[in-house]
C-alpha positions as a Markdown table, in Angstrom:
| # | Residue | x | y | z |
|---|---|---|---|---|
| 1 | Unk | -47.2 | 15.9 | -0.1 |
| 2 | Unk | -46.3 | 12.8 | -2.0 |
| 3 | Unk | -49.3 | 13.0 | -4.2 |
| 4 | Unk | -49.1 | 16.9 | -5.4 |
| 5 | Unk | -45.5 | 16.2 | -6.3 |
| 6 | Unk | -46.7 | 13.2 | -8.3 |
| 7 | Unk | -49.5 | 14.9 | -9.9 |
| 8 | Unk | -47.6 | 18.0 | -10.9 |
| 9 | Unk | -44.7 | 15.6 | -12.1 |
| 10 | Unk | -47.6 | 14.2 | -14.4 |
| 11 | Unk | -48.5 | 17.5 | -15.5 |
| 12 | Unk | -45.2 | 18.5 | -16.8 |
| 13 | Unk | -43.8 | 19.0 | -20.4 |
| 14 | Unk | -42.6 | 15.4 | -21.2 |
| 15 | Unk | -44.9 | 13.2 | -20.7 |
| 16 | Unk | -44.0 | 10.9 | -22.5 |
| 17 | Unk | -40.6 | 10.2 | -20.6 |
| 18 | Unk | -42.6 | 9.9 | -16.9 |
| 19 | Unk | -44.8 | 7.5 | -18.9 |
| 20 | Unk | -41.4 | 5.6 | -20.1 |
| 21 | Unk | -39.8 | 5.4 | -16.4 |
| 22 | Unk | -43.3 | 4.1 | -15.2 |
| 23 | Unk | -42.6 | 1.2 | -16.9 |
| 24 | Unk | -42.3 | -1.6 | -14.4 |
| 25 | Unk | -38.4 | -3.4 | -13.9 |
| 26 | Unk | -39.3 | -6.5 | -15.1 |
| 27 | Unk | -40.4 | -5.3 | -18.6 |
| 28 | Unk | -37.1 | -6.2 | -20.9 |
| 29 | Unk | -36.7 | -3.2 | -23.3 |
| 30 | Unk | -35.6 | -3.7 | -26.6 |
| 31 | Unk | -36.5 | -1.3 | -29.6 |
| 32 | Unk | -39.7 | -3.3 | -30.7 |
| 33 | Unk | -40.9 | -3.2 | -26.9 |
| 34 | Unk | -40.1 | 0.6 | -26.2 |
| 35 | Unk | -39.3 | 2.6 | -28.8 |
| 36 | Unk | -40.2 | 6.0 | -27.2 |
| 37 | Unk | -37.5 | 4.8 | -24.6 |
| 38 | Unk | -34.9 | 4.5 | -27.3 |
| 39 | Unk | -35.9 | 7.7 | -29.6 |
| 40 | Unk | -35.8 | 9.7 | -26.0 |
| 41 | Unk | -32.4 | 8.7 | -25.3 |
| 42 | Unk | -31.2 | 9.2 | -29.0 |
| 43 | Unk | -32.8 | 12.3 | -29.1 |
| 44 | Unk | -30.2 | 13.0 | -25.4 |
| 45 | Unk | -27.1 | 13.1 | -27.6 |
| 46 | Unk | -24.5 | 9.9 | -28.8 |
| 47 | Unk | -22.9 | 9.8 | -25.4 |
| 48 | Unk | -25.8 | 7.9 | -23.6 |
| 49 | Unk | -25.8 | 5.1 | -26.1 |
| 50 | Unk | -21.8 | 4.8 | -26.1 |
| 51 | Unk | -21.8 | 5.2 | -22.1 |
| 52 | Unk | -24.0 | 2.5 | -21.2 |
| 53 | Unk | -22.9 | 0.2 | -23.2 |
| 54 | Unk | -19.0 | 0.9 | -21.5 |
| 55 | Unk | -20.8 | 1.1 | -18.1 |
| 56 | Unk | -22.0 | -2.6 | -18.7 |
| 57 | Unk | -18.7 | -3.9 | -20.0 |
| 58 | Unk | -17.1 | -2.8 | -17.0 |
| 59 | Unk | -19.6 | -3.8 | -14.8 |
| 60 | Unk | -19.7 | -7.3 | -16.2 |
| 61 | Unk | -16.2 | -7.7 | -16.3 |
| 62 | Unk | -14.5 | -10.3 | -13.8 |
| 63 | Unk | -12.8 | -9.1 | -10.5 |
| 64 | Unk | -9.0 | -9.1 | -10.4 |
| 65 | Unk | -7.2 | -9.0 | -7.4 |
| 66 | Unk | -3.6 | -8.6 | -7.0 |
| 67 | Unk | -3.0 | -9.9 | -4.1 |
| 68 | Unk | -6.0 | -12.1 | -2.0 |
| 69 | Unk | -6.4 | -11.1 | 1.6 |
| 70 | Unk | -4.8 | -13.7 | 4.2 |
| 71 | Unk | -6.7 | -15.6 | 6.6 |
| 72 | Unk | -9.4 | -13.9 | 8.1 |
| 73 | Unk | -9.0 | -14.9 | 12.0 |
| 74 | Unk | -11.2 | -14.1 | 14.8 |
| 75 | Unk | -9.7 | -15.5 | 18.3 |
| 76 | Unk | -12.7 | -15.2 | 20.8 |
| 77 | Unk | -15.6 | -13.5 | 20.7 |
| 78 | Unk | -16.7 | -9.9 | 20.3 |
| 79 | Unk | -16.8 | -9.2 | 23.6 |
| 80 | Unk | -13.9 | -10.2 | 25.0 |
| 81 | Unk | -11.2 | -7.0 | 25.5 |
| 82 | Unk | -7.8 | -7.0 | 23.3 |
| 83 | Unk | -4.6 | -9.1 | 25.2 |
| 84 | Unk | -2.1 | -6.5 | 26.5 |
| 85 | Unk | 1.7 | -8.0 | 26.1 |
| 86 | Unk | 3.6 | -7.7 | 29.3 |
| 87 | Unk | 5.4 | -4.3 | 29.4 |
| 88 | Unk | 9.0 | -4.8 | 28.3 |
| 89 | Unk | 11.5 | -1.5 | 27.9 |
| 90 | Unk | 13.2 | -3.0 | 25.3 |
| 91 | Unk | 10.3 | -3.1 | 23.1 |
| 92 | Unk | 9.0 | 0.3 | 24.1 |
| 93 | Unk | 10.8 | 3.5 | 24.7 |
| 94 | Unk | 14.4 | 2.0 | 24.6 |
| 95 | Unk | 13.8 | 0.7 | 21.4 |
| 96 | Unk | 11.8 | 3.9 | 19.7 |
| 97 | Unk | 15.1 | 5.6 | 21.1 |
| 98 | Unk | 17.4 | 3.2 | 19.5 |
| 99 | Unk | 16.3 | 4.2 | 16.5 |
| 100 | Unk | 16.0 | 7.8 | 15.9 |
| 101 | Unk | 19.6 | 7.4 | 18.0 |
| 102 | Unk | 20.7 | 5.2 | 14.4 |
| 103 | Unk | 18.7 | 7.5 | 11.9 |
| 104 | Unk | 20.5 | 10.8 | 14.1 |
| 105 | Unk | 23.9 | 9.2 | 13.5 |
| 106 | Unk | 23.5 | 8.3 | 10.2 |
| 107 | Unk | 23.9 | 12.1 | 9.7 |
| 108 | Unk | 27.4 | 13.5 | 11.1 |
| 109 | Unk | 28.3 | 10.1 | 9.5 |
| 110 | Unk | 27.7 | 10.4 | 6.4 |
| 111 | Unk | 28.6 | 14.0 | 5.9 |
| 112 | Unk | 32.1 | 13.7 | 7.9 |
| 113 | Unk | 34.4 | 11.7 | 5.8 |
| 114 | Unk | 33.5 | 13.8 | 2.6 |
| 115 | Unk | 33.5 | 17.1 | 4.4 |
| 116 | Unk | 36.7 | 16.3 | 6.4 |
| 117 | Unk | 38.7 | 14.7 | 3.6 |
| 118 | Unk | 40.0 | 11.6 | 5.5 |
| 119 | Unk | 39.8 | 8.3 | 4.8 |
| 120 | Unk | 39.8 | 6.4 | 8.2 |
| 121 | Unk | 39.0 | 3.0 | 8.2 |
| 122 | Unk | 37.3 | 3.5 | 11.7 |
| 123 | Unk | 34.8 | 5.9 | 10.8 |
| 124 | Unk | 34.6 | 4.0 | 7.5 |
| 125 | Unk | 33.3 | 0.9 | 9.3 |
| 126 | Unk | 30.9 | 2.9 | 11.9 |
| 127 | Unk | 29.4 | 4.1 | 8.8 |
| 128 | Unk | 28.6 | 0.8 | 7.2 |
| 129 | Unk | 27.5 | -0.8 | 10.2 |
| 130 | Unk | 25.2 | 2.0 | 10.7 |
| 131 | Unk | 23.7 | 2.1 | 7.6 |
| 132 | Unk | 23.2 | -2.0 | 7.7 |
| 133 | Unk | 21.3 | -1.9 | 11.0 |
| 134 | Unk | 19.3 | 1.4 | 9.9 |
| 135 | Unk | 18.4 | -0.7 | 7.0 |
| 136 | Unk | 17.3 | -3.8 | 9.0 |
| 137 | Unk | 15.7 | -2.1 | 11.5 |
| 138 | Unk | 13.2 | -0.5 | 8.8 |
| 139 | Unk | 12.8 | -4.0 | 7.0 |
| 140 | Unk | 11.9 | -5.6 | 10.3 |
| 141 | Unk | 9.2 | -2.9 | 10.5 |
| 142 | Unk | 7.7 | -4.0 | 7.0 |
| 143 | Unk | 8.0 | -7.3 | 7.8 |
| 144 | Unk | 6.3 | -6.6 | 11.0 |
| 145 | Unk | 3.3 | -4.2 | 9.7 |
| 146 | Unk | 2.8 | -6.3 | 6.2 |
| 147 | Unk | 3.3 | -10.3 | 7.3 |
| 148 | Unk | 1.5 | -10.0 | 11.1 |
| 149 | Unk | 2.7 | -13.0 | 12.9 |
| 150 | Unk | -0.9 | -13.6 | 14.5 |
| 151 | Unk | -2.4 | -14.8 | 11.1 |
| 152 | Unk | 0.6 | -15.8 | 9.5 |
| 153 | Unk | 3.2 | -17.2 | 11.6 |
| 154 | Unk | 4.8 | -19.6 | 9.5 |
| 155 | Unk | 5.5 | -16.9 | 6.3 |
| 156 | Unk | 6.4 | -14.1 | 9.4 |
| 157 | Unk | 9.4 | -16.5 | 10.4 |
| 158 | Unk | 10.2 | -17.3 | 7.2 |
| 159 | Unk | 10.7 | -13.3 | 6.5 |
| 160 | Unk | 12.7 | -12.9 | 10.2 |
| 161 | Unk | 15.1 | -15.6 | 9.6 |
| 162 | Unk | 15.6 | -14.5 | 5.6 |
| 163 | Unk | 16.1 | -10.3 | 6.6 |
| 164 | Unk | 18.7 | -11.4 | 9.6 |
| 165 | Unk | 20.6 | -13.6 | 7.4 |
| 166 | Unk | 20.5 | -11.4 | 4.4 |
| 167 | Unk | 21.6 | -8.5 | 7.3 |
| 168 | Unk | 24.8 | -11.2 | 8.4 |
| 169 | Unk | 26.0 | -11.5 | 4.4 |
| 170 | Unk | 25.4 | -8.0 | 3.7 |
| 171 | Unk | 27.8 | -7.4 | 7.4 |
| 172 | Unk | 30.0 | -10.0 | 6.3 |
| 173 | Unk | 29.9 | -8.0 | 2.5 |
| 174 | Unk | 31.2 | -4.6 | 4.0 |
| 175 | Unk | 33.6 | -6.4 | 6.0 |
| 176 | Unk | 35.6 | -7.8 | 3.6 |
| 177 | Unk | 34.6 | -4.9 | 1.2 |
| 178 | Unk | 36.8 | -2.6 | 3.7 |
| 179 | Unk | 39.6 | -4.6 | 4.3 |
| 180 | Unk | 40.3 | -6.2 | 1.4 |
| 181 | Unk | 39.1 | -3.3 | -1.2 |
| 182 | Unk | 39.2 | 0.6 | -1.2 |
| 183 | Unk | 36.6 | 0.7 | 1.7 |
| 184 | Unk | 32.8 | 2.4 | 1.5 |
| 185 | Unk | 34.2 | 6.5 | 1.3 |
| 186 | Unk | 36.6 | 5.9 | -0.7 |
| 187 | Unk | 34.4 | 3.4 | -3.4 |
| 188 | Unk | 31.5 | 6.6 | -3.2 |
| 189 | Unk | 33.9 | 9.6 | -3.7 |
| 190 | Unk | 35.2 | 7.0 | -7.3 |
| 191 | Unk | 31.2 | 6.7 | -8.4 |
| 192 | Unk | 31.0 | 10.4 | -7.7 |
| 193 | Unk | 33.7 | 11.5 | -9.7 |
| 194 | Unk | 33.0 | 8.8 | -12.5 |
């Protein structure tokens, strides 16, 4: 089968070019050592010549990455099965259902003091906290998916400490934001009517 292909690709219109690929890889070709090669492909159009020569710069260029993969870490061997964490409620399905709870809440809370018209300090302050720990809980999750603790547990820390301080000041912010100033409503409804 092989053979008849062969033979019928030698019989065909250009022999010339089948000659021209037959040339083995480790022939260089420059215009003095294949000529044909370089008509042909001049013949092909003005794109050929200008691609390959883009192809190559690109190809030859250096590698640039943005950011380098961490340490690569392999605890055991292949064979032995993933370790399960001990099963805690707080981490599972009291947790999950802490926060859609928060995002749910964020909701009525957010639409009630413009929709209602009053400024209470109360729901001001529900509001805020809400919107701090809604906030920290989806930074914790970054931090969590981005900077795993297994293979980077002093730069994981670093980021735990850093978010639950910068969530205190932030607290500590709205705090004295709402009792000492025109509160969060009140501040949005002035930027909105700016």
């Amino acid at each position: 089968m092989a053979s008849a292909v062969a033979n019928s690709f030698r019989a065909c219109a250009i022999p010339k070019v089948a000659r021209t690929l037959a040339v083995p890889a480790a022939q260089k070709f420059t215009m003095a050592s294949s000529p044909i090669l370089f008509r042909s492909a001049a013949k092909l159009g003005p794109v050929m010549g200008r691609s390959s020569t883009r192809v190559a710069a690109f190809h030859t260029s250096k590698k640039m990455e943005i950011l380098p993969a961490g340490p690569q870490v392999i605890i055991g061997d292949v064979n032995e099965p993933t370790p399960i964490p001990e099963s805690n409620p707080v981490h599972g399905s009291y947790h999950w259902s802490f926060e859609r709870l928060i995002s749910i809440a964020l909701i009525p809370l957010t639409i009630a003091p413009f929709a209602a018209g009053s400024l209470n300090p109360v729901t001001d302050a529900i509001l805020g906290a809400t919107l701090v720990i809604h906030s920290h809980i989806g930074f914790e999750s970054i931090i969590i998916d981005y900077i795993p603790k297994r293979t980077m547990p002093r730069i994981h820390g670093a980021f735990r400490w850093g978010l639950k301080a910068t969530t205190l000041a932030v607290l500590l912010g709205l705090y004295e934001f709402q009792t000492n100033d025109v509160g969060l409503t009140q501040a949005v409804k002035r930027v909105w009517t700016a």
